[in-house]
C-alpha positions as CSV (number, residue, x, y, z in Angstrom):
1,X,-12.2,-179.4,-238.4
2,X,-14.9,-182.1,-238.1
3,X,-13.8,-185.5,-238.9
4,X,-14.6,-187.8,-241.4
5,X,-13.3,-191.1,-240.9
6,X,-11.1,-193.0,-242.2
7,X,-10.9,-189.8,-244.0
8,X,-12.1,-186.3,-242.1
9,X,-11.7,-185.4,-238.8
10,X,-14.1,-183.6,-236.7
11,X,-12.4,-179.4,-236.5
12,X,-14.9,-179.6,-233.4
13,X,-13.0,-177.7,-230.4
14,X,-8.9,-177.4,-229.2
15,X,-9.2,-181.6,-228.4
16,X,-10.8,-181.7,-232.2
17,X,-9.6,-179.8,-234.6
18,X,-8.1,-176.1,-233.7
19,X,-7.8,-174.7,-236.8
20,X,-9.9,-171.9,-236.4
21,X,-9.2,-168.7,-237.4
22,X,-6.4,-168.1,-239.6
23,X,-4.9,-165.2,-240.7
24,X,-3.0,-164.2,-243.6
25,X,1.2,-164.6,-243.6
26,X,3.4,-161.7,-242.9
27,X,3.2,-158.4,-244.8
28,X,5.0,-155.2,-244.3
29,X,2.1,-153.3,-243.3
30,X,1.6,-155.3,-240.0
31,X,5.2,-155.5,-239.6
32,X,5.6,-151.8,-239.8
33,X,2.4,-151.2,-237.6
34,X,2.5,-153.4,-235.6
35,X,1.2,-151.9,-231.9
36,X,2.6,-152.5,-228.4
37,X,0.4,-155.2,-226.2
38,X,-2.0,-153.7,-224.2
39,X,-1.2,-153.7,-220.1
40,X,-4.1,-155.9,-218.8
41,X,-6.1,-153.6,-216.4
42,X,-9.2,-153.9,-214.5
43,X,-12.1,-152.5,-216.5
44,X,-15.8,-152.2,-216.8
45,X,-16.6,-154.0,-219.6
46,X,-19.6,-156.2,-219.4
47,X,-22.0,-157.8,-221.7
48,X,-25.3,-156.2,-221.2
49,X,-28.1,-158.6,-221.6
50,X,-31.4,-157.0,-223.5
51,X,-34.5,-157.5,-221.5
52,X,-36.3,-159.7,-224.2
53,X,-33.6,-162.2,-224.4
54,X,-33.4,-162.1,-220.4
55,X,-37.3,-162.9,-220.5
56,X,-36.4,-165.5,-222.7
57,X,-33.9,-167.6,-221.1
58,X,-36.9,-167.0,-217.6
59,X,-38.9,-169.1,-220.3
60,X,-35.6,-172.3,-220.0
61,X,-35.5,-171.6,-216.6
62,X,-31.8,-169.4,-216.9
63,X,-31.7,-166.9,-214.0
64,X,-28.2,-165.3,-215.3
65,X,-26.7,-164.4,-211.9
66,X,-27.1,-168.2,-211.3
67,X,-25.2,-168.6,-214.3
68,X,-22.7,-166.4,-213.6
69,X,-22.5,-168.6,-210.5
70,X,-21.6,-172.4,-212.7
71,X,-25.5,-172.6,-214.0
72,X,-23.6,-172.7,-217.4
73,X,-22.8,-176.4,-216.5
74,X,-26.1,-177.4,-217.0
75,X,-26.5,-179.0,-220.2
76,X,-29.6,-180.1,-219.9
77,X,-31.5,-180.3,-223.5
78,X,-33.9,-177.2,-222.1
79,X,-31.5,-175.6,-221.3
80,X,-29.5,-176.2,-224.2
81,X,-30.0,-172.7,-225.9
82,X,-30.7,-173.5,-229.3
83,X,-32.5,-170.6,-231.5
84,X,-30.5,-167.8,-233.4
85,X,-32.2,-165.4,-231.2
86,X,-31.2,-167.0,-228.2
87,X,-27.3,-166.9,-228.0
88,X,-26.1,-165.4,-224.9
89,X,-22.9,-165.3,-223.6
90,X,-22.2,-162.9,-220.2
91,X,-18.6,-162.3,-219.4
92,X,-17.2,-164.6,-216.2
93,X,-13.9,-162.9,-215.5
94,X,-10.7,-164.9,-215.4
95,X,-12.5,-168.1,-215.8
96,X,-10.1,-168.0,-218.9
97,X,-7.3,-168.7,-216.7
98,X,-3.6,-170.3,-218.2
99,X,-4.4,-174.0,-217.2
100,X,-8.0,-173.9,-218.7
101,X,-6.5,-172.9,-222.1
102,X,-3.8,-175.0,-221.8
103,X,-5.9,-178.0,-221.1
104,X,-9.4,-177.3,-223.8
105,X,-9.6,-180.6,-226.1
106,X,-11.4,-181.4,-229.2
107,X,-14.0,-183.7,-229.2
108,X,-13.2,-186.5,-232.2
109,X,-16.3,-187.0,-234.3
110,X,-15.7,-189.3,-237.2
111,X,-17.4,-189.3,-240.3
112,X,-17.4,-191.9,-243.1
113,X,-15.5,-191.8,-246.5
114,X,-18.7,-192.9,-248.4
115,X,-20.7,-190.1,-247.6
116,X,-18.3,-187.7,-249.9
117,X,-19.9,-187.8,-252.9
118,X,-18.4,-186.9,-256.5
119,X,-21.2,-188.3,-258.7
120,X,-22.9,-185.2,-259.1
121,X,-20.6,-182.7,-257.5
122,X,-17.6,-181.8,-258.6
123,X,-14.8,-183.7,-256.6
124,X,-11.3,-183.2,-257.5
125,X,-8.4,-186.0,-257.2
126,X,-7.3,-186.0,-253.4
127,X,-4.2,-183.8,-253.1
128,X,-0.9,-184.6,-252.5
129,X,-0.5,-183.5,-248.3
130,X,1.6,-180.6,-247.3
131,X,3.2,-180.7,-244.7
132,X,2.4,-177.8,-242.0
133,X,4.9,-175.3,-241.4
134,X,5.4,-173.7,-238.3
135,X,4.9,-170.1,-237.6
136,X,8.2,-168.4,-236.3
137,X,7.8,-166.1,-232.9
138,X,6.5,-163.4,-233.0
139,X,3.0,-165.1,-234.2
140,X,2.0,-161.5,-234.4
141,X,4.6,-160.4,-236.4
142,X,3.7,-162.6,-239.2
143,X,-0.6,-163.5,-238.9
144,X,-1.2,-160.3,-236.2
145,X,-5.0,-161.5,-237.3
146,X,-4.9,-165.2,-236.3
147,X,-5.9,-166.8,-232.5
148,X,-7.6,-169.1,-230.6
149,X,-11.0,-169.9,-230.0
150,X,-12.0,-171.2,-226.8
151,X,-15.5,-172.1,-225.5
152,X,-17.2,-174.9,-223.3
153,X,-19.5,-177.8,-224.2
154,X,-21.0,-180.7,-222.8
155,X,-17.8,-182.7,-223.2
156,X,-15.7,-180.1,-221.7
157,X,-13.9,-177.1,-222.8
158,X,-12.7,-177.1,-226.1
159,X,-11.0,-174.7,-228.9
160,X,-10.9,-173.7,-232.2
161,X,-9.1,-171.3,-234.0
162,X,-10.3,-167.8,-235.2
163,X,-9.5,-164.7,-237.4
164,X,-9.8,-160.9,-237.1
165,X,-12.3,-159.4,-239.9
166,X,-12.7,-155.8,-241.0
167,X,-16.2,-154.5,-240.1
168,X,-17.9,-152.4,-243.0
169,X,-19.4,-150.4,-240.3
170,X,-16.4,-149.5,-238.1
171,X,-13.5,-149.0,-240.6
172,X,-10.2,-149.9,-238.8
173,X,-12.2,-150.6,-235.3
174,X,-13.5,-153.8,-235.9
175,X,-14.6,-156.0,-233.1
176,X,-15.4,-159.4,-235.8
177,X,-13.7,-162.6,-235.5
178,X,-14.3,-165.1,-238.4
179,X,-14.2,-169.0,-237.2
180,X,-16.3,-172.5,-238.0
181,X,-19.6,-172.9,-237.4
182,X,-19.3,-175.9,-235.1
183,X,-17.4,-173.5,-233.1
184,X,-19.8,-171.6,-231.8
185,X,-22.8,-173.9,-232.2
186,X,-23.4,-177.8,-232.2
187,X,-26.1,-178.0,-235.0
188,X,-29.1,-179.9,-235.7
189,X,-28.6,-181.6,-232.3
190,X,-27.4,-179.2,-230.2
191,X,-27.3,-175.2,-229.7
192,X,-25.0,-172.7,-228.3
193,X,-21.5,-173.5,-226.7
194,X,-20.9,-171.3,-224.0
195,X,-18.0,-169.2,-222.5
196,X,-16.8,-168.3,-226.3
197,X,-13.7,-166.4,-226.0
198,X,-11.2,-165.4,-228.9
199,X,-7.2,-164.7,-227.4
200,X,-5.4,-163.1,-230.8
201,X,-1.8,-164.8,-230.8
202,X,-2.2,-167.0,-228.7
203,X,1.3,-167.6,-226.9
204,X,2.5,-165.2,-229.0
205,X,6.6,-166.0,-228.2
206,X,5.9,-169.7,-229.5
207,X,7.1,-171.1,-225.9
208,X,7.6,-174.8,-225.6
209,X,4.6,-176.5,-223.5
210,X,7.1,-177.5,-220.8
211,X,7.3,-173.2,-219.8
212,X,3.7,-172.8,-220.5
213,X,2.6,-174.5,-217.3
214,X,4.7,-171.6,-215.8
215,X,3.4,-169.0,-218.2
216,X,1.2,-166.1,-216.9
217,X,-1.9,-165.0,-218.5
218,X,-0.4,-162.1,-219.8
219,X,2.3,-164.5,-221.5
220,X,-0.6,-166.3,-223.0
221,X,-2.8,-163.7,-224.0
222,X,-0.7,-160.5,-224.9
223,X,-3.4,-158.6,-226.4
224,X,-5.9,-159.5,-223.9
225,X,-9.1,-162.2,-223.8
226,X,-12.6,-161.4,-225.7
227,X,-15.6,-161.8,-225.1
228,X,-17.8,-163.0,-227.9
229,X,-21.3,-160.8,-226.9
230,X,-23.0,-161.9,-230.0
231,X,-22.7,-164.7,-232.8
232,X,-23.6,-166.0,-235.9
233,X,-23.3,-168.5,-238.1
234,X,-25.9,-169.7,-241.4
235,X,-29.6,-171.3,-241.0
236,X,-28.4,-174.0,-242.4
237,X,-25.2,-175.0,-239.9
238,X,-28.4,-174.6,-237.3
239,X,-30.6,-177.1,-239.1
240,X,-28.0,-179.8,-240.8
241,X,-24.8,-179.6,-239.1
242,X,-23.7,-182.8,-237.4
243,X,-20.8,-184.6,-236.7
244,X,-20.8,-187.6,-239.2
245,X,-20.7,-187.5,-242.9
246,X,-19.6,-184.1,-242.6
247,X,-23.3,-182.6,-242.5
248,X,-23.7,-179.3,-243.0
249,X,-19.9,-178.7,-243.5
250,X,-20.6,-176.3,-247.0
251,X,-22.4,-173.9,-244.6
252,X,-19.8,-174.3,-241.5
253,X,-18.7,-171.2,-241.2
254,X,-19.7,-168.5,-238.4
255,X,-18.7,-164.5,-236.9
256,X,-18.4,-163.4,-233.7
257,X,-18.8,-159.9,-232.0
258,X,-16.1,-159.2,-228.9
259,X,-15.8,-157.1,-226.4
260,X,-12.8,-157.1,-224.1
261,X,-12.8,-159.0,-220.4
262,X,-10.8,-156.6,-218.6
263,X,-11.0,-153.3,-220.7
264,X,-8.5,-151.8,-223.5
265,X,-8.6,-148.3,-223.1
266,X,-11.5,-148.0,-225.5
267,X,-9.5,-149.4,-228.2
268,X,-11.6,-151.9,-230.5
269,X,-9.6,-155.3,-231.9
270,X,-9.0,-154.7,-235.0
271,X,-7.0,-151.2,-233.2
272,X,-5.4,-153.7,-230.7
273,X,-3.6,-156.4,-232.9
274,X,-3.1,-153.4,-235.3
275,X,-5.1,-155.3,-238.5
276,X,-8.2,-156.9,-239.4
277,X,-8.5,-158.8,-242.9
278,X,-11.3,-158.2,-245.3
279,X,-13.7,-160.9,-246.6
280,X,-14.3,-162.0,-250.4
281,X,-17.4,-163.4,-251.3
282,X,-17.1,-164.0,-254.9
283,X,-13.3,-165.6,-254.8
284,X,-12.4,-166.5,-257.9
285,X,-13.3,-170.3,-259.6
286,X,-10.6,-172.6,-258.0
287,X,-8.7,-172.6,-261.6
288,X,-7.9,-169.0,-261.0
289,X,-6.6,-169.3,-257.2
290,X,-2.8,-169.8,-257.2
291,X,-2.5,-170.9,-253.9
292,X,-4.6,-170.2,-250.6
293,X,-2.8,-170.4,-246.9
294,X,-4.4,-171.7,-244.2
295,X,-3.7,-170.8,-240.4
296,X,-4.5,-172.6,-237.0
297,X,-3.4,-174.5,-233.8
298,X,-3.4,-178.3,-234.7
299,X,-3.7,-180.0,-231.1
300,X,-4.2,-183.2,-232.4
301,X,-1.1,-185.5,-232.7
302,X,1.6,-185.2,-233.3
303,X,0.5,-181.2,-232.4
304,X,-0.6,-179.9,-229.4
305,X,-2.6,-176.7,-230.0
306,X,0.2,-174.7,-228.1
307,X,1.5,-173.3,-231.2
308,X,0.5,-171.9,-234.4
309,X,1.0,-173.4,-238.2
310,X,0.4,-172.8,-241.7
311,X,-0.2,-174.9,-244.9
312,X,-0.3,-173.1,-248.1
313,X,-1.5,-175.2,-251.9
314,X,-3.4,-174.3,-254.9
315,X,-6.9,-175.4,-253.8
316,X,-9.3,-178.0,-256.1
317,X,-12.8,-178.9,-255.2
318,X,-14.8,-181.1,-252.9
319,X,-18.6,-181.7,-253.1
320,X,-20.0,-183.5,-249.8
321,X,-23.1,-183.7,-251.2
322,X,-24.4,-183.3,-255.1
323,X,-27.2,-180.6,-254.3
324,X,-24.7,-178.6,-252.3
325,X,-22.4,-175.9,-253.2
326,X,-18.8,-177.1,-253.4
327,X,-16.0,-176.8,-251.1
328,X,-12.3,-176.3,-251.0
329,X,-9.7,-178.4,-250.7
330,X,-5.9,-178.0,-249.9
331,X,-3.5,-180.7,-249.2
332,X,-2.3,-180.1,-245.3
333,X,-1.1,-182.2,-242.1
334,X,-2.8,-180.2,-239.5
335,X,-5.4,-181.6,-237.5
336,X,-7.9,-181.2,-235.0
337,X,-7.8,-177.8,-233.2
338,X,-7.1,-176.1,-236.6
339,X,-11.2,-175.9,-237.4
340,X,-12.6,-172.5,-238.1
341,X,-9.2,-170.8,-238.7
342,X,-9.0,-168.5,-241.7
343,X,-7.4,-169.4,-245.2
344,X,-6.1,-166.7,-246.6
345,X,-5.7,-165.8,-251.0
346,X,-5.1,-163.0,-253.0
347,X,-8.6,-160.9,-252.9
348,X,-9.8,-158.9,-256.4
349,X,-7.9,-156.1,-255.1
350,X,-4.4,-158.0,-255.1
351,X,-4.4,-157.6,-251.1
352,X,-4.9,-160.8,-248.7
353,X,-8.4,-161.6,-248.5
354,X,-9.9,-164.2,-246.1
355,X,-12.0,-166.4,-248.6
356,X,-12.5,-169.8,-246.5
357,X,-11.8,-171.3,-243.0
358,X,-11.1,-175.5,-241.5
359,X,-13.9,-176.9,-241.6
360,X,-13.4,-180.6,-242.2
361,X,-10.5,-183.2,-243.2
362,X,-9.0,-186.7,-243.0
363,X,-8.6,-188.4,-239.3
364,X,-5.3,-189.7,-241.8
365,X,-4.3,-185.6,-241.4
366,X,-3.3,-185.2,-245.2
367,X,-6.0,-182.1,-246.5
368,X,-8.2,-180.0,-244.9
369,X,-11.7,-178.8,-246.8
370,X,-13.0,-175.5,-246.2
371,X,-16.6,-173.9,-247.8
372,X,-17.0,-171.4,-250.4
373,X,-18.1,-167.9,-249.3
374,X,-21.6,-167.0,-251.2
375,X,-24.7,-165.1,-250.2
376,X,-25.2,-167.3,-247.1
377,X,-22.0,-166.5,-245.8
378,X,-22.3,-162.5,-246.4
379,X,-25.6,-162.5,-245.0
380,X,-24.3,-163.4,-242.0
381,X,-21.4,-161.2,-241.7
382,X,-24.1,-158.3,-243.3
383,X,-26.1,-159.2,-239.7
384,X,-23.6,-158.6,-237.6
385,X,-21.9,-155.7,-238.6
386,X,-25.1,-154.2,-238.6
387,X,-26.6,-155.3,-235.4
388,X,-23.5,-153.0,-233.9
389,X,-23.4,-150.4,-236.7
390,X,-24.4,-147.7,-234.6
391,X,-22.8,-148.3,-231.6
């Protein structure tokens, strides 16, 4: 989460705010389904790049066996890829590697408590902060649809957090992961992050950081790393989204579009965790919610981002700023490296729906805010369900 200070904290990557994608808590389906981890094994997989946006990126200069080669560390503003149209992201195998999770930060971007406005908006009193409860091994067991987001920026590599969606056009083969905005792109002064990778259950056994340093990637990554071969996230995170004053944060949300590093025996995600969760778009007014979980890997301290937490609270509102729609709010001490993971309620059906994800909260680590799901959001995840629909 993004944040505002003395009150938010930046959810940027792992060294901000991990609290990306979040899944819902345990159920008896996933417990009763739950599949074996895949064997990691060589494979073929590769993100193919379509002429046009190869002639493109000729246009910045971006020869893409260059940047298969460390071009990627050029962040040179030209070279910054900024447009919707211009997200690329080709698979670099094992660049992934324990140590480079282990040591992704979040970058701290502090906003300031004035620029929360409830003069207009509606703003509820601040809630009371609940404390963040740790997620017993096996992580899968208990939020199969919750991992890590990992990607690279100009400050370094960072990480969010990330949830497994169901995909309208692939029933029960989804390959859509739900996360923040600002985890995928920087906003109105930036463009695409690069290297954006998802690992579901991440360190999956809840090992101690002290045995991670020994860990193999396998250890790390059960069901495998994936490659995120096309994002997006809303207009407006492109155009407002910032790092103070918590800009853009109503429209912070994003999807992505994997495809495994190493191959899975042509089984998609949602088949490989064993569940996907679905997405509401017309959640109920916050009087109706009961409660809403949230899930991520809070790297901030006193976290690290090794393991996975959970805060759950009946949500009240939050309006940034008057003219825009109004977010969610849920008392919680996670911090940074919690952005973009998924809160979780009860959908229309009475089944766990994903309604919201971390997008900003207090530096002070006492509530996180999230935004409401409307027609922005669903256009988005419309776009990229049906960008693959055929395929």
């Amino acid at each position: 989460m993004r944040p505002i200070r003395p009150l938010l904290a930046a959810a940027s990557a792992v060294a901000a705010l991990t609290l990306t994608a979040t899944a819902c808590g345990p159920t008896e389906e996933n417990a009763q389904n739950k599949p074996s981890a895949p064997a990691s094994q060589p494979g073929t997989d590769k993100i193919e790049i379509p002429q046009d946006l190869k002639d493109r990126l000729k246009e910045h200069g971006i020869d893409m066996d260059k940047w298969r080669g460390g071009e990627w560390k050029n962040w040179d503003r030209e070279k910054w890829l900024r447009e919707a149209k211009d997200y690329v992201n080709p698979i670099i195998e094992d660049l992934w590697d324990p140590d480079r999770m282990r040591d992704a930060e979040r970058p701290d971007k502090p906003v300031k408590e004035e620029d929360i406005s409830g003069d207009e908006g509606v703003t509820d009193p601040t809630p009371l902060p609940v404390r963040a409860k740790s997620v017993k091994a096996q992580y899968h067991d208990k939020a199969a649809e919750a991992g890590k987001v990992f990607f690279d920026g100009p400050e370094g590599s960072m990480v969010c957090s990330a949830t497994v969606i169901q995909d309208p056009a692939h029933p029960g083969k989804s390959n859509m992961v739900w996360t923040a905005g600002h985890c995928v792109h920087a906003g109105k002064k930036g463009g695409w992050y690069r290297n954006i990778v998802f690992v579901p259950s991440y360190n999956d056994g809840a090992k101690p950081t002290a045995e991670l340093k020994q860990a193999t990637r396998e250890q790390i990554a059960p069901y495998g790393v994936w490659w995120g071969d096309w994002a997006k996230t809303s207009e407006q995170w492109i155009s407002q989204g910032g790092s103070r004053g918590g800009q853009g944060a109503p429209y912070d949300f994003a999807v992505i579009h994997v495809t495994p590093e190493k191959g899975s025996g042509g089984k998609s995600l949602e088949e490989t965790v064993g569940s996907a969760l679905p997405v509401e778009f017309n959640a109920p007014a916050v009087p109706k919610i009961a409660s809403m979980t949230a899930t991520g890997y809070p790297a901030a301290p006193p976290y690290d981002g090794e393991k996975m937490f959970q805060c759950k609270d009946k949500p009240g509102r939050l309006t940034i700023k008057a003219a825009q729609p109004t977010m969610y709010r849920i008392g919680c001490t996670m911090t940074g490296g919690a952005s973009g993971g998924g809160w979780v309620a009860t959908g229309q059906d009475g089944k766990p729906a994903l309604v919201s994800n971390t997008s900003i909260g207090p530096v002070t680590a006492g509530w996180l805010a999230g935004p409401r799901l409307g027609k922005e959001a669903q256009a988005v995840y419309d776009a990229v369900s049906q960008k693959y629909a055929k395929q």
